[in-house]
C-alpha positions as CSV (number, residue, x, y, z in Angstrom):
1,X,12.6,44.4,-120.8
2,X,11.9,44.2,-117.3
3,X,12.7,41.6,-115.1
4,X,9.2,41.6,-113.3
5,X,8.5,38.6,-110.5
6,X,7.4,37.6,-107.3
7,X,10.5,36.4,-105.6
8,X,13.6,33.9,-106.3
9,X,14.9,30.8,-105.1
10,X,18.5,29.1,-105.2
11,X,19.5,27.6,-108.9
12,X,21.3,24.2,-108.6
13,X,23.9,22.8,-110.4
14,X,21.3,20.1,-111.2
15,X,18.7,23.0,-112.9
16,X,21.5,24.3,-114.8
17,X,22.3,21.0,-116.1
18,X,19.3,20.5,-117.3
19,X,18.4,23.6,-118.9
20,X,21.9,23.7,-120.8
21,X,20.4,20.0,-122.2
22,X,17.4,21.9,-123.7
23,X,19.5,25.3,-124.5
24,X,19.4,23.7,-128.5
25,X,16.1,24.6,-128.1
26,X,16.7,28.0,-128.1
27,X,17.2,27.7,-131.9
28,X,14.1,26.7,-132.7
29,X,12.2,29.8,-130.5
30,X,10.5,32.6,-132.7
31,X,12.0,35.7,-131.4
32,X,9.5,38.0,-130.0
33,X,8.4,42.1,-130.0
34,X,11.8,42.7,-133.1
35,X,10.9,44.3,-136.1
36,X,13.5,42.9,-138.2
37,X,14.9,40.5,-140.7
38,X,16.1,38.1,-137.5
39,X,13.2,36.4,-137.0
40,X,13.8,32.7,-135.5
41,X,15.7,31.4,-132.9
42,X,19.5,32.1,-131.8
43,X,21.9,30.1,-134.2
44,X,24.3,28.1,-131.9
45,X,23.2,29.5,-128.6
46,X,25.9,27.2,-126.6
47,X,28.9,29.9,-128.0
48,X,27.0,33.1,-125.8
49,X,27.7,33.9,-122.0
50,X,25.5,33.4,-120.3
51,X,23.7,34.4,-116.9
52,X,21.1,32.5,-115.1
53,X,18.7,34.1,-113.0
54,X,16.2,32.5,-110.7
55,X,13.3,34.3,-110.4
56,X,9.4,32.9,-109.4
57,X,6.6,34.7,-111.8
58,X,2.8,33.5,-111.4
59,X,3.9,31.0,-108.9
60,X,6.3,29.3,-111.4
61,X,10.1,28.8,-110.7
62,X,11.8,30.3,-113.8
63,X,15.2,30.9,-115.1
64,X,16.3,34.2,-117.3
65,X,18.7,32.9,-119.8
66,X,20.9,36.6,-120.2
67,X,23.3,36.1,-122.7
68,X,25.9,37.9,-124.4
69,X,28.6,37.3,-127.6
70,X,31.3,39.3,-126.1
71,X,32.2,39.0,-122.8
72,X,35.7,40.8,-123.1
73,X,34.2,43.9,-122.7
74,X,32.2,43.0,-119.5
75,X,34.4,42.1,-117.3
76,X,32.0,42.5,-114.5
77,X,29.9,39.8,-115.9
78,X,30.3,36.9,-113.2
79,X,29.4,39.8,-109.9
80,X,27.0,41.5,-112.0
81,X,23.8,41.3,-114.6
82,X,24.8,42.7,-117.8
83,X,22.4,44.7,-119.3
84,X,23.2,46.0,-123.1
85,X,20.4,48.6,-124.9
86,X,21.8,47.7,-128.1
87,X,23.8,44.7,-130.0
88,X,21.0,43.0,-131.9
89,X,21.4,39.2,-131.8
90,X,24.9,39.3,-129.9
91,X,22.2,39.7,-127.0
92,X,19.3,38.1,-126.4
93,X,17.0,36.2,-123.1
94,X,15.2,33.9,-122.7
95,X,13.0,32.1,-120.1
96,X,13.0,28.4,-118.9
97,X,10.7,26.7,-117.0
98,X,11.8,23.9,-115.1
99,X,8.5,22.3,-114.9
100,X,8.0,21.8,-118.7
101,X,11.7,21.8,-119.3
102,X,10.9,24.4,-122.0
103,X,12.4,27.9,-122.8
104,X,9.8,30.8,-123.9
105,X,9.8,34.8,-124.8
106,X,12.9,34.9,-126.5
107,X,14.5,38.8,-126.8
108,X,17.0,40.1,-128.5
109,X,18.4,43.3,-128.3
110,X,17.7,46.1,-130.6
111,X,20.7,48.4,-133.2
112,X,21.6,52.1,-132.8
């Protein structure tokens, strides 16, 4: 998955906020492109880090949800993106746009 846009903007503490409000919603998300038994939303996505990333893609402000079950062996994770090839549903993303206070095109990661 690529993290494809046109450009970013500053996050807020406010956006945040908001977004963690909706992150239930996550749960209820069909996950998309996984050929596999999991087939619906994140159970209890509050208990992942998580990284927020402002992008802007088709002229909307977006954030990527990257998140992660185990953060003990990422100690990098507040300087830098973590990006994990494998893991199944201990990683997933997700995007949320601010405008409809929504979250789309949940991911999660693939087994080895």
């Amino acid at each position: 998955m690529g993290i494809a846009g046109s450009g970013t903007w500053e996050v807020t503490a406010a956006d945040i906020g908001i977004l963690e409000v909706n992150l239930p919603e996550i749960s209820m998300l069909k996950v998309q492109r996984w050929q596999s038994s999991i087939t619906t939303g994140i159970d209890h996505p509050e208990r992942y880090f998580r990284q927020y990333v402002a992008i802007v893609r088709q002229r909307k402000r977006l954030i990527l949800v990257n998140a992660f079950c185990n953060r003990d062996a990422l100690s990098y994770w507040h300087e830098h993106l973590v990006t994990v090839f494998d893991g199944g549903s201990c990683c997933w993303r997700a995007y949320y746009d601010l405008a409809t206070e929504s979250f789309f095109d949940l991911t999660v990661n693939g087994v080895a």
